[in-house]
N, C-alpha and C positions, 0 to 999 in steps of 0.2 A: 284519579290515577295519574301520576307524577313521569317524566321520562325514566325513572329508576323502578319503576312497576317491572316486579316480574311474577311468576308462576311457574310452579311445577309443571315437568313436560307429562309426567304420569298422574298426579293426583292434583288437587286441585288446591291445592295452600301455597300462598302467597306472601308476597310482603309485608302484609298484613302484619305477621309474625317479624318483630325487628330482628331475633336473631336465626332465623331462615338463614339456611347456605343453600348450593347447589352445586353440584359436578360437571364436568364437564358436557355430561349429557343432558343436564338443567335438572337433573332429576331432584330433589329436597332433602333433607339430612332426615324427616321426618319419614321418605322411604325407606332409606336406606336404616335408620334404628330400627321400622315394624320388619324388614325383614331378618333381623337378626333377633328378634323374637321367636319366631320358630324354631323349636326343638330346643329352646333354651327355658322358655315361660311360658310358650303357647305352646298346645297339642290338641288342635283339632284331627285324632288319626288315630288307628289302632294303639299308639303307644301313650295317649293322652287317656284312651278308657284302663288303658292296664296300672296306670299311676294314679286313676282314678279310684279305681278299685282296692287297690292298695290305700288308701286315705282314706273313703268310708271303712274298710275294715278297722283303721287306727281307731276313726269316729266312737266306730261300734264297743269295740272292746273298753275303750276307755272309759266307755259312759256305761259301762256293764255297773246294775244295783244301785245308777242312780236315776232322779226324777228324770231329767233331760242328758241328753247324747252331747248339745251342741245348742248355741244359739244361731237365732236366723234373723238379721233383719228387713222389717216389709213394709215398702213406703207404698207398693200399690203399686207400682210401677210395671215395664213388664221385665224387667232384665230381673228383682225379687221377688214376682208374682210366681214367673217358671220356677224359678229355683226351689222353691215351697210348692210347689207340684214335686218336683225333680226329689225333692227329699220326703215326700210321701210315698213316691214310690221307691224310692230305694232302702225305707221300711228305718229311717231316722228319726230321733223323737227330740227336736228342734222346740229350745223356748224359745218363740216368735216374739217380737221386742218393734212396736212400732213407735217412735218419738214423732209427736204431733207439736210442728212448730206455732202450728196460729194461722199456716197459708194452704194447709188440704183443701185441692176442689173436694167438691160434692161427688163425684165420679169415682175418687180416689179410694175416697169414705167406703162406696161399695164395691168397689173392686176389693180392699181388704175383708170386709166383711164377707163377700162369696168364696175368697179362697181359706178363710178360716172354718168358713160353713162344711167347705168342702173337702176339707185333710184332717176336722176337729184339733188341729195344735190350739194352744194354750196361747191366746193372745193375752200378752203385758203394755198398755199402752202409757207411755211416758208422756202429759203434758206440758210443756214447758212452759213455766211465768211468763202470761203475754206482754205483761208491763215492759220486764228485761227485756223480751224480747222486742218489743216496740222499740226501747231506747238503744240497741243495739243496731236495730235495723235504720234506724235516724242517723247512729253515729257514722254507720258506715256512708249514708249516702252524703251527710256534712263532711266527709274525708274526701271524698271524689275520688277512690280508691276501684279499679276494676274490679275484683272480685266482690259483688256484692251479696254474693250468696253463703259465705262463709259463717251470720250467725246459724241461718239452718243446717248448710252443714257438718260446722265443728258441734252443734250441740245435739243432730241424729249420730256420728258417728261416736262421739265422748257417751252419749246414753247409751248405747250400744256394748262399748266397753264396761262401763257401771255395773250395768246388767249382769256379765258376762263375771266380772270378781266377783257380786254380791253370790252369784248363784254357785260360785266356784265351775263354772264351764270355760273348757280350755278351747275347745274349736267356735269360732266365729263365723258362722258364711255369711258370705255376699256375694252379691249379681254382678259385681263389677267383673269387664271381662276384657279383655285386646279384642274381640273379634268386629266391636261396634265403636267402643271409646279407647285405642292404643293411641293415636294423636290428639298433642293437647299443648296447644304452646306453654311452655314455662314462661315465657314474658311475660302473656297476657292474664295470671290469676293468682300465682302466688300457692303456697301453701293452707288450705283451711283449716289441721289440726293444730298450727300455732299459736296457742293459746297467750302468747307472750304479748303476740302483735293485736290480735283482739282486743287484751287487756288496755293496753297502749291505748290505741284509737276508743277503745270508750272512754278511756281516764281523760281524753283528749277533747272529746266531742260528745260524750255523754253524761250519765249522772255516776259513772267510777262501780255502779251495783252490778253486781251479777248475781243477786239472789235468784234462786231457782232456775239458774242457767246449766248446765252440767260443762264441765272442762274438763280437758286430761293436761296435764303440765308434764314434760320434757322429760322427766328424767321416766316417769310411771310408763309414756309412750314408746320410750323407743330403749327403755334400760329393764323397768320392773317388770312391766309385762310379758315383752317376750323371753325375759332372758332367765325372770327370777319366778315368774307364776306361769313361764312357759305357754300362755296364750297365746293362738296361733290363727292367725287370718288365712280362712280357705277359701279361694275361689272356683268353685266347680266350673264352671262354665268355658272357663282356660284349657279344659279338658274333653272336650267334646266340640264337633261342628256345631258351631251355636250360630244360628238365625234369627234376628226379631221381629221378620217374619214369618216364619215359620212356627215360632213361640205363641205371636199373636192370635195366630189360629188356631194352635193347641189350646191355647188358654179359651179365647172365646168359643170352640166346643167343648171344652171339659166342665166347664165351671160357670158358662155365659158373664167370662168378665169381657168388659169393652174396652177398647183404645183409645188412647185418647188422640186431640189432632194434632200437637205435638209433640216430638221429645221432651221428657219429664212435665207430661202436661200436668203430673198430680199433685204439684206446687204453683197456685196462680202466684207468686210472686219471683218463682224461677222462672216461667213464660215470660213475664215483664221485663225480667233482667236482660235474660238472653237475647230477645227479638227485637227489645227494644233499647233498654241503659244501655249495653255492653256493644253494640253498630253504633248507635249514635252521638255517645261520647269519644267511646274509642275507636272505633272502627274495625271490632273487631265481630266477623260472623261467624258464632259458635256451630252454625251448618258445616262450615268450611273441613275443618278437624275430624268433624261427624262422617261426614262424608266422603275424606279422604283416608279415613278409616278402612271404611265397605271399599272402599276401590284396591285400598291395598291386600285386605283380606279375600276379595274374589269374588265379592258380593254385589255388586254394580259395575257397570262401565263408568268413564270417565264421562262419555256423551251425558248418560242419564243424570250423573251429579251436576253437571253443568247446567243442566233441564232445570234441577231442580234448584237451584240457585240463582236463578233469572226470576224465580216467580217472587213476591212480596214477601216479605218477613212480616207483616201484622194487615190484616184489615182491617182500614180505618173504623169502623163499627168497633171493630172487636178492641180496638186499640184504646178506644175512648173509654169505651165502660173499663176496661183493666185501670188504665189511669184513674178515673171514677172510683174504682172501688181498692185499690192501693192509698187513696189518699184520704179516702172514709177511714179505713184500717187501722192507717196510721194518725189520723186524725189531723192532719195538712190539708191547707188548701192547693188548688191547682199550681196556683199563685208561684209556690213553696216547694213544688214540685218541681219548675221550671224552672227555679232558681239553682235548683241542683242540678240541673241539667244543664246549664249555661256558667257555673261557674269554673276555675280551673281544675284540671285535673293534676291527680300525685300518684305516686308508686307506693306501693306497702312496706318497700323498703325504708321511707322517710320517715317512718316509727318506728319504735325498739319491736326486734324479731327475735328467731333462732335460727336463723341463717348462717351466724358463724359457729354457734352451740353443733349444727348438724354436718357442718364442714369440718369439724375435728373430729364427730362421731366417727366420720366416713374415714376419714385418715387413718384413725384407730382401728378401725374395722379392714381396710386393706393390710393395716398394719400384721394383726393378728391372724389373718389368715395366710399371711404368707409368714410368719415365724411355725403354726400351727400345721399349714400344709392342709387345709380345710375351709368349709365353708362357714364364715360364721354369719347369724341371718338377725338384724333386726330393722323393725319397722321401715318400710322405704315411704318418702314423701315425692 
């Protein structure tokens, strides 16, 4: 930490983030946006269940006479575990849509399987070509590019989508929520639905195939979908006091699913990323965001994230075998691993994007709601 180290006087995000501001009170610009969340996107509060209520009814009526209401997707996690509880009881008939990238723990595996046991929804699981996915997962770490989790997650959320045309369902939930993941630095990961810059950097660093990878391209994301086939991303959890822990323990007495010992422990190769690529090249600790999340939401003090920010990001034990078994996986030696680790790093910006494609969108879109006097809504990245 340099003499220009600073920190948030409330939450605990740093310089870390090169485009961090502060106020005069030191406070972070990343306070001050989650506070102006409430009552605008967030409603944890009588007026989040009554606009909640209002949306499953939309749910209901819409998907009246057909097979399913709505898709749901479930990595096992717990933030789409609860929510697949959460729509069993609110009497929803969700086709459940898991995309299995090649990195499910063993944990994860049954944690889907007890909560499908346990609601009987209709699990559709999408395998993706390990191949691709292997040469993907190479390209990205031969780019030295920070976000290294974007083959799995452009090709859980683009399968997600798939799903959701093929079957003609127009509501999509998901777990994603402000009350645990609202802070996230823009600097440090880039966009993962930009399929432009994916492409790039394989054409770049890999073998240019993307046989059996699923993609959504630009215009289908943020033009066809919501605008022309009216698909519509809903996030319940936006709508209610949501806790994960509190979830966690709903979940492990309803259904005996278990926790895992990290956030999104149900991808061994997003543990890898996080705990260890994304500190040690960059220096960037995805606790940091996580945690100044729950602080700003009211969920921990500032002491207790501090706490837990002191203690190790990986045990050497634990660290070796993930290294071990990422490089079995992908079929590298250690050798070859270290060599990505040691080489330089770039921005995702140094390959072709949709960075200016989504800067004219937005323009457009301010544009039109102030000629219209309304809101017009598509896709936000």
């Amino acid at each position: 930490m340099g003499d220009d180290y600073r920190e948030c006087s409330f939450c605990v995000m740093d310089t870390s983030d090169p485009e961090i501001s502060f106020d005069e009170h030191q406070r972070c610009n990343h306070c001050r946006e989650f506070e102006r969340l409430l009552g605008r996107a967030w409603f944890p509060n009588e007026e989040g269940a009554r606009r909640l209520d209002g949306i499953l009814a939309r749910i209901r009526a819409e998907g009246r006479g057909r097979e399913f209401d709505c898709l749901l997707g479930l990595s096992g996690g717990v933030d789409s575990s609860y929510l697949a509880l959460k729509a069993f009881e609110w009497g929803l008939r969700p086709l459940v849509v898991h995309v299995d990238t090649g990195w499910n723990s063993e944990l994860s595996v049954q944690n889907v399987e007890r909560i499908v046991k346990h609601t009987g929804f209709e699990l559709h699981t999408h395998v993706v070509n390990w191949e691709t996915m292997r040469d993907l997962q190479l390209s990205y770490l031969r780019a030295g590019i920070a976000n290294q989790d974007v083959p799995q997650d452009h090709a859980i959320f683009a399968g997600l989508y798939h799903f959701a045309e093929k079957s003609r369902v127009r509501f999509v939930l998901s777990g994603g929520n402000y009350a645990t993941e609202a802070i996230l630095p823009r600097a440090w990961l880039g966009f993962a639905m930009d399929a432009r810059n994916l492409r790039a950097i394989n054409r770049r660093f890999g073998n240019g195939s993307l046989e059996g990878f699923p993609t959504i391209g630009f215009f289908k994301y943020y033009i066809e979908n919501p605008l022309i086939r009216r698909m519509t991303p809903v996030r319940p959890l936006n709508y209610m006091p949501y806790s994960q822990t509190a979830a966690v323990a709903y979940l492990e007495s309803e259904v005996g699913w278990r926790n895992y010992p990290r956030k999104h422990g149900e991808s061994l190769f997003t543990r890898f990323f996080q705990n260890y690529y994304l500190p040690t090249r960059f220096g960037y600790d995805k606790r940091r965001p996580h945690l100044s999340t729950l602080i700003a939401a009211g969920s921990i003090g500032r002491d207790e994230a501090a706490r837990l920010l002191a203690e190790p990001l990986y045990d050497k034990a634990e660290l070796a075998r993930d290294r071990e078994y990422i490089c079995r996986k992908l079929r590298i030696g250690q050798e070859e691993l270290e060599a990505f680790m040691e080489a330089p790093v770039h921005q995702y910006s140094e390959f072709a994007n949709w960075d200016r494609w989504h800067s004219v969108l937005k323009r457009t879109q301010r544009l039109a709601e102030r000629i219209s006097g309304r809101s017009v809504t598509v896709y936000s990245s």
